[in-house]
PyMOL commands that place a pseudoatom at each C-alpha (Angstrom):
pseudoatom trace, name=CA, resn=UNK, resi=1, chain=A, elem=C, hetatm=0, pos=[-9.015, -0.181, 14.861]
pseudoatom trace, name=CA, resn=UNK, resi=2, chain=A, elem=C, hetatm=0, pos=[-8.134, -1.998, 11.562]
pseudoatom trace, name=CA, resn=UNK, resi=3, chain=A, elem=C, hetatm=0, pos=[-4.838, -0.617, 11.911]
pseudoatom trace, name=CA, resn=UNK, resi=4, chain=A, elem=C, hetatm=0, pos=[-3.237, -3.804, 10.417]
pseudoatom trace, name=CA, resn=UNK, resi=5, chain=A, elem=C, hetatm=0, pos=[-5.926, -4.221, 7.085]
pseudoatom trace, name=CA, resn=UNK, resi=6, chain=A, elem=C, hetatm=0, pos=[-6.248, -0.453, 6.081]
pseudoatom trace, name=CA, resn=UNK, resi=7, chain=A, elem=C, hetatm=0, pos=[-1.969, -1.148, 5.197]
pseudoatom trace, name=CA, resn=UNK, resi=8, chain=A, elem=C, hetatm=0, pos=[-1.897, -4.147, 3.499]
pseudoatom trace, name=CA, resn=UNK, resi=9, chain=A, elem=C, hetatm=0, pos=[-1.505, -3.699, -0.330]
pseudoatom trace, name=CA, resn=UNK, resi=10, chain=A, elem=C, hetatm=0, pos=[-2.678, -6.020, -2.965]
pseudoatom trace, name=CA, resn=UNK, resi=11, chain=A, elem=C, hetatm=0, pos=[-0.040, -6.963, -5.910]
pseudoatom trace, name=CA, resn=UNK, resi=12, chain=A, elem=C, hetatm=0, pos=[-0.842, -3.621, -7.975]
pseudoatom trace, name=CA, resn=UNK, resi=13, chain=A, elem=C, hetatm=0, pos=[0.130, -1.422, -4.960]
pseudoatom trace, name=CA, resn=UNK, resi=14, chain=A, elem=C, hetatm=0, pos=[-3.694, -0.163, -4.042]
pseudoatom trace, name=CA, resn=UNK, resi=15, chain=A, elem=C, hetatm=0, pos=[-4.285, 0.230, -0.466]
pseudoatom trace, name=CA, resn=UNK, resi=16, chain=A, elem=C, hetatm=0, pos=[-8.114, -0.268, 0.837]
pseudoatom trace, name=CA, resn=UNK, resi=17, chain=A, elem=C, hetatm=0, pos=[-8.302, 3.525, 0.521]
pseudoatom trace, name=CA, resn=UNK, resi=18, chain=A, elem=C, hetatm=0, pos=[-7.669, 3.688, -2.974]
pseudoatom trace, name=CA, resn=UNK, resi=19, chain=A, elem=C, hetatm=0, pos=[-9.776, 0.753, -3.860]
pseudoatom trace, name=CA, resn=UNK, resi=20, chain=A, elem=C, hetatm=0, pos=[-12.480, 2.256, -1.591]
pseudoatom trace, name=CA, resn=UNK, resi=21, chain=A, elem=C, hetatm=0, pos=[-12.603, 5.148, -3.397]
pseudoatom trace, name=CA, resn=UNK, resi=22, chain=A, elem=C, hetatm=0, pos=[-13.128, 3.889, -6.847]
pseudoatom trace, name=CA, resn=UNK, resi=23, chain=A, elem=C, hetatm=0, pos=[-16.654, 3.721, -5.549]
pseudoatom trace, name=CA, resn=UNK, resi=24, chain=A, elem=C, hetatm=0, pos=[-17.375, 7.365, -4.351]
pseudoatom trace, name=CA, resn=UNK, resi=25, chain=A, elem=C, hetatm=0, pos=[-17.924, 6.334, -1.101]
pseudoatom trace, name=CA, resn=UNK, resi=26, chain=A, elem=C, hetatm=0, pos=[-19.573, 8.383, 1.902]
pseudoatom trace, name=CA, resn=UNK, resi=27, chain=A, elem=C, hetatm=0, pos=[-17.612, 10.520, 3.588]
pseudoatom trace, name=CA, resn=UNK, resi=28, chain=A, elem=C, hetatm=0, pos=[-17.708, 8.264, 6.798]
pseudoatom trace, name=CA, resn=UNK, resi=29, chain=A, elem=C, hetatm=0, pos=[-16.047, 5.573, 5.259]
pseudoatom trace, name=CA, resn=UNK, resi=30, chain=A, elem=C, hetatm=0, pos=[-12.905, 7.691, 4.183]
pseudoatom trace, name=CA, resn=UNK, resi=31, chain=A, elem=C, hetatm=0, pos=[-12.023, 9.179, 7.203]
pseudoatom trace, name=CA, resn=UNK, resi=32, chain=A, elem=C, hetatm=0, pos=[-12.838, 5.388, 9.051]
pseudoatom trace, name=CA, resn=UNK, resi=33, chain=A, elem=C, hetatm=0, pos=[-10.275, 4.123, 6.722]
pseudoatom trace, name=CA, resn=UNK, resi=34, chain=A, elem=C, hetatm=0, pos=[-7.933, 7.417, 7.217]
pseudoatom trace, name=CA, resn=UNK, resi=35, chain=A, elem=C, hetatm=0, pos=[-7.974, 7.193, 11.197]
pseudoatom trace, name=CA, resn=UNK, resi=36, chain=A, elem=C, hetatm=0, pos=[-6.957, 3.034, 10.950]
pseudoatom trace, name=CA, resn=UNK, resi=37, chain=A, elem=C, hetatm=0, pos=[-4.210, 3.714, 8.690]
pseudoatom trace, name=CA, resn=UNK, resi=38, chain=A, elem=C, hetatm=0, pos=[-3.712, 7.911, 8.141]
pseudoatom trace, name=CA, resn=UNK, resi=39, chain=A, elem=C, hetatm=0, pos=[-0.245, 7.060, 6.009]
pseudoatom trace, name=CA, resn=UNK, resi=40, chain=A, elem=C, hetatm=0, pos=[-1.895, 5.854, 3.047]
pseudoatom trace, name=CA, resn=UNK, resi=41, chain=A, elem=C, hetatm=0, pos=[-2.652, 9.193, 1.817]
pseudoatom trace, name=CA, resn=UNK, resi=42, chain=A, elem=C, hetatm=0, pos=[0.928, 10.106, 1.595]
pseudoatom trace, name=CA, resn=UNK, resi=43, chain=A, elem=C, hetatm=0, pos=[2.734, 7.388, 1.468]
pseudoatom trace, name=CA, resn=UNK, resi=44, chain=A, elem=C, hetatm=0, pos=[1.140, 4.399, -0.313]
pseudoatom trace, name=CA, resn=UNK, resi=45, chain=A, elem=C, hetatm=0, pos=[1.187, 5.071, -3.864]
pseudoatom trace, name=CA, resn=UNK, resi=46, chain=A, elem=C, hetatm=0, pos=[-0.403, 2.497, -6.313]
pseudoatom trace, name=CA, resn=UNK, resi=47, chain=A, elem=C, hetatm=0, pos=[2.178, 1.320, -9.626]
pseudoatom trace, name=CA, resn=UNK, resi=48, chain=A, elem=C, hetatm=0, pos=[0.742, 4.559, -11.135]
pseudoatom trace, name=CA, resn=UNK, resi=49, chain=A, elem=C, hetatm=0, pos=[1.555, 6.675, -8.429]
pseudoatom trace, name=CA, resn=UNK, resi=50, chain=A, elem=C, hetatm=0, pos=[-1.696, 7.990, -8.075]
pseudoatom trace, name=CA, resn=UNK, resi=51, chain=A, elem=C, hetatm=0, pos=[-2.728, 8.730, -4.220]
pseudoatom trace, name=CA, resn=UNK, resi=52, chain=A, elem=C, hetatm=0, pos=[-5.749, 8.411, -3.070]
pseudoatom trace, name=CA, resn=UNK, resi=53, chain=A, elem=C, hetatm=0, pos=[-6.666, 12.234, -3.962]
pseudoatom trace, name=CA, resn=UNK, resi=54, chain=A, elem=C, hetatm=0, pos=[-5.779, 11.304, -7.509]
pseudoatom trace, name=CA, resn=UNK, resi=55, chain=A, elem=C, hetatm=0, pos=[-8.401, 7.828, -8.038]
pseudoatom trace, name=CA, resn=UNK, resi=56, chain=A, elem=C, hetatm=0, pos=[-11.010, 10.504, -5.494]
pseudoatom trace, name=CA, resn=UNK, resi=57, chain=A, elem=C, hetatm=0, pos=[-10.702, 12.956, -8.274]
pseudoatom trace, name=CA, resn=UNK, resi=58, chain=A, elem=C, hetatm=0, pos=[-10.792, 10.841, -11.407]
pseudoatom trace, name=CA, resn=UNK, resi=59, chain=A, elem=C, hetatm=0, pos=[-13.693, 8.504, -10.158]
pseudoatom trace, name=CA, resn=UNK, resi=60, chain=A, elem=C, hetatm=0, pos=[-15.449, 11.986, -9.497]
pseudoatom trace, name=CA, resn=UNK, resi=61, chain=A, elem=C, hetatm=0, pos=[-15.994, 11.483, -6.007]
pseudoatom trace, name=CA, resn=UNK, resi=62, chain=A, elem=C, hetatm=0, pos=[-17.922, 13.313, -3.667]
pseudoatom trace, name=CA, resn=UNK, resi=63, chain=A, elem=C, hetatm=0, pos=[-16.330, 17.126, -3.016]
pseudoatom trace, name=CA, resn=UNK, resi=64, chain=A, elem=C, hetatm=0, pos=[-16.728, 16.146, 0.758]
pseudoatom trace, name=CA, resn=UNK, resi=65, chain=A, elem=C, hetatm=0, pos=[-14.525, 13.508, -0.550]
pseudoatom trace, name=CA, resn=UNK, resi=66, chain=A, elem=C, hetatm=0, pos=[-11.877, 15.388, -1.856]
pseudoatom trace, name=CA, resn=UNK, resi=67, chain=A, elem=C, hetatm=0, pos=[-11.966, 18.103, 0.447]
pseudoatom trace, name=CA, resn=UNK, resi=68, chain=A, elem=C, hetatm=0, pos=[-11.523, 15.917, 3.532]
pseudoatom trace, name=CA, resn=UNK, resi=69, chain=A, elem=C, hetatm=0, pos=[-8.449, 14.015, 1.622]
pseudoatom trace, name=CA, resn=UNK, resi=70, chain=A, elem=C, hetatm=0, pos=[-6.469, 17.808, 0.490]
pseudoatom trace, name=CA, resn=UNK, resi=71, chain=A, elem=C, hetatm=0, pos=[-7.491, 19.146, 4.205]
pseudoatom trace, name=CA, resn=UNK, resi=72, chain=A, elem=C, hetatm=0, pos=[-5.440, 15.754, 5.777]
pseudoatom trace, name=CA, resn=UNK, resi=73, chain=A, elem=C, hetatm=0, pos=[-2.814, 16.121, 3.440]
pseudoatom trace, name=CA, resn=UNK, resi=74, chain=A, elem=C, hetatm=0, pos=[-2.717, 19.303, 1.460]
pseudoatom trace, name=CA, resn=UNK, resi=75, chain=A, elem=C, hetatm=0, pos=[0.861, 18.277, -0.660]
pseudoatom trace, name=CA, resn=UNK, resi=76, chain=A, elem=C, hetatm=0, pos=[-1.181, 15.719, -2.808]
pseudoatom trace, name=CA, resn=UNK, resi=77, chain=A, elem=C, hetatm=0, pos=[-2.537, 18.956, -4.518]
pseudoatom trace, name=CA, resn=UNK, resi=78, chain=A, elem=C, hetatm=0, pos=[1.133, 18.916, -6.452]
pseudoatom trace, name=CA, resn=UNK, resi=79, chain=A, elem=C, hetatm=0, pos=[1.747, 15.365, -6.462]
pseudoatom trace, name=CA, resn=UNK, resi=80, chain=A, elem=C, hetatm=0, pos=[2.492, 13.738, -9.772]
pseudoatom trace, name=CA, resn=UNK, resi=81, chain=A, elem=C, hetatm=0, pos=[1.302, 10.425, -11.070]
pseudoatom trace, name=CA, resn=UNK, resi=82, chain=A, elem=C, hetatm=0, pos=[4.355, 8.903, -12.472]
pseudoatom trace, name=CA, resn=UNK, resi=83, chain=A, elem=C, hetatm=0, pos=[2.779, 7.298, -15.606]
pseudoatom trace, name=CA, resn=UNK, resi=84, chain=A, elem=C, hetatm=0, pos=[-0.721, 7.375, -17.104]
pseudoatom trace, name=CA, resn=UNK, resi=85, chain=A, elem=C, hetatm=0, pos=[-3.276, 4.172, -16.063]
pseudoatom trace, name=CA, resn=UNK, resi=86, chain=A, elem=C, hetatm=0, pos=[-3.825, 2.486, -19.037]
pseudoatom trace, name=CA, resn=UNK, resi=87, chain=A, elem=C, hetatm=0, pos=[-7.462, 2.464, -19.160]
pseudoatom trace, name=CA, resn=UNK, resi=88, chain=A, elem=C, hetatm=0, pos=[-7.953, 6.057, -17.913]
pseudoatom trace, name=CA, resn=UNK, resi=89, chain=A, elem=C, hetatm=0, pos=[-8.064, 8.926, -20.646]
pseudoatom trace, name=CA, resn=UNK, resi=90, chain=A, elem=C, hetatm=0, pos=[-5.831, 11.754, -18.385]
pseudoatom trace, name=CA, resn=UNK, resi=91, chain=A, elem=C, hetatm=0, pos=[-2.344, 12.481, -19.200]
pseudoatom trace, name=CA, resn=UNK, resi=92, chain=A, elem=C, hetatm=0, pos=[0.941, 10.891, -17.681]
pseudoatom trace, name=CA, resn=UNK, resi=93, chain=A, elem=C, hetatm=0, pos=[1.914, 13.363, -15.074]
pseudoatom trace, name=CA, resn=UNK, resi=94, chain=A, elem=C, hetatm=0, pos=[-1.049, 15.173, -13.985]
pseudoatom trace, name=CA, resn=UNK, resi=95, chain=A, elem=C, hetatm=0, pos=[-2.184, 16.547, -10.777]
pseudoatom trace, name=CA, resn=UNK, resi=96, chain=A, elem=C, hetatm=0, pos=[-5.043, 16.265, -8.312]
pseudoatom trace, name=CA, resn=UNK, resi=97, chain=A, elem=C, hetatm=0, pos=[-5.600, 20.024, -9.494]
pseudoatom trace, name=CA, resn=UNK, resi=98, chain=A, elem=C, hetatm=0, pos=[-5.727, 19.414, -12.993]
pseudoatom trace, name=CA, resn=UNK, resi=99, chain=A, elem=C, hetatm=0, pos=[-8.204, 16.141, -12.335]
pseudoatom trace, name=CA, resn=UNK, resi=100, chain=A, elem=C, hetatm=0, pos=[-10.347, 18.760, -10.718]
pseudoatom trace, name=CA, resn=UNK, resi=101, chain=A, elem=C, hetatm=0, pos=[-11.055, 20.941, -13.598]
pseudoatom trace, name=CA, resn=UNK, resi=102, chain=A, elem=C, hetatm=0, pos=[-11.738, 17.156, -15.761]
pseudoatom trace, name=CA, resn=UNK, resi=103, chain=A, elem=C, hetatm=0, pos=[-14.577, 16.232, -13.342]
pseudoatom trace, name=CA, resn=UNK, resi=104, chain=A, elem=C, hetatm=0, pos=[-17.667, 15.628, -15.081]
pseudoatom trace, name=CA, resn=UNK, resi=105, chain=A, elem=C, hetatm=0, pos=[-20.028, 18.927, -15.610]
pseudoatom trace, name=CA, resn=UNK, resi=106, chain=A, elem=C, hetatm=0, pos=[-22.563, 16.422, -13.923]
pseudoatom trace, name=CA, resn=UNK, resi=107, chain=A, elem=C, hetatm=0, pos=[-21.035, 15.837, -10.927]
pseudoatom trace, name=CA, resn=UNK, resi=108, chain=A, elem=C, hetatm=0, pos=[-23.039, 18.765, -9.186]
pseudoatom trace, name=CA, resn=UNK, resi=109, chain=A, elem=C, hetatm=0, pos=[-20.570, 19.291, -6.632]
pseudoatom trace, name=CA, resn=UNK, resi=110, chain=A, elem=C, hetatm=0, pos=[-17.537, 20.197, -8.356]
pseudoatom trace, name=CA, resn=UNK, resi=111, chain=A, elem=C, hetatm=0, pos=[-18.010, 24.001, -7.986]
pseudoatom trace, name=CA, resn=UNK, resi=112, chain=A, elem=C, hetatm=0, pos=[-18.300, 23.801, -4.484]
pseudoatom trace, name=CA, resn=UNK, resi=113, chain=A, elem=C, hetatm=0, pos=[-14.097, 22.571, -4.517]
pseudoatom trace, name=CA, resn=UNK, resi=114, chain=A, elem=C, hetatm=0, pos=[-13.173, 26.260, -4.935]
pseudoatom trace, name=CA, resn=UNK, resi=115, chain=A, elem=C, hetatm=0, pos=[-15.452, 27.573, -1.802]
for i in range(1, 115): cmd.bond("trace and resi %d" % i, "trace and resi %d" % (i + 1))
show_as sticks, trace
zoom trace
């Protein structure tokens, strides 16, 4: 269904997904966005190189969140940014599993990651 939309890019490489999930959306609107276009978790990359699991983690999304996007595609656990975002305090480099353990202490959900 919105096959053609959930692919397009806009000029700083984020697909709908990404920007989507700046805002720690629902769980319904992830995998809505995943089933029109399931490639953009592995394959579009934003000028960071951050994946979607990377923006879910440091935005502090949802665990449902972040659990859905490692379930579809697991290798984004070991994926590396390839620079730091500028306006973002987390190292150049850094991995969805490191972002993890960053997640605020408030974000009552984080402990739930390691079930």
């Amino acid at each position: 269904r919105f096959k053609e939309e959930a692919a397009e890019l806009d000029q700083f490489g984020h697909t709908p997904l990404h920007l989507v999930l700046r805002h720690n959306p629902p769980l319904k609107v992830v995998a809505e966005l995943y089933e029109a276009y399931k490639e953009a978790l592995c394959i579009a990359e934003n000028k960071t190189g951050y994946l979607p699991l990377h923006v879910a983690c440091l935005v502090g999304c949802n665990v449902d969140v972040v659990r859905f996007l490692i379930e579809k595609y697991p290798h984004a656990l070991t994926h590396r940014a390839v620079r730091r975002h500028r306006y973002r305090p987390w190292e150049k480099g850094e991995i969805p599993r490191d972002l993890v353990d960053k997640l605020p202490e408030s974000n009552k959900n984080k402990n739930r990651l390691s079930d």
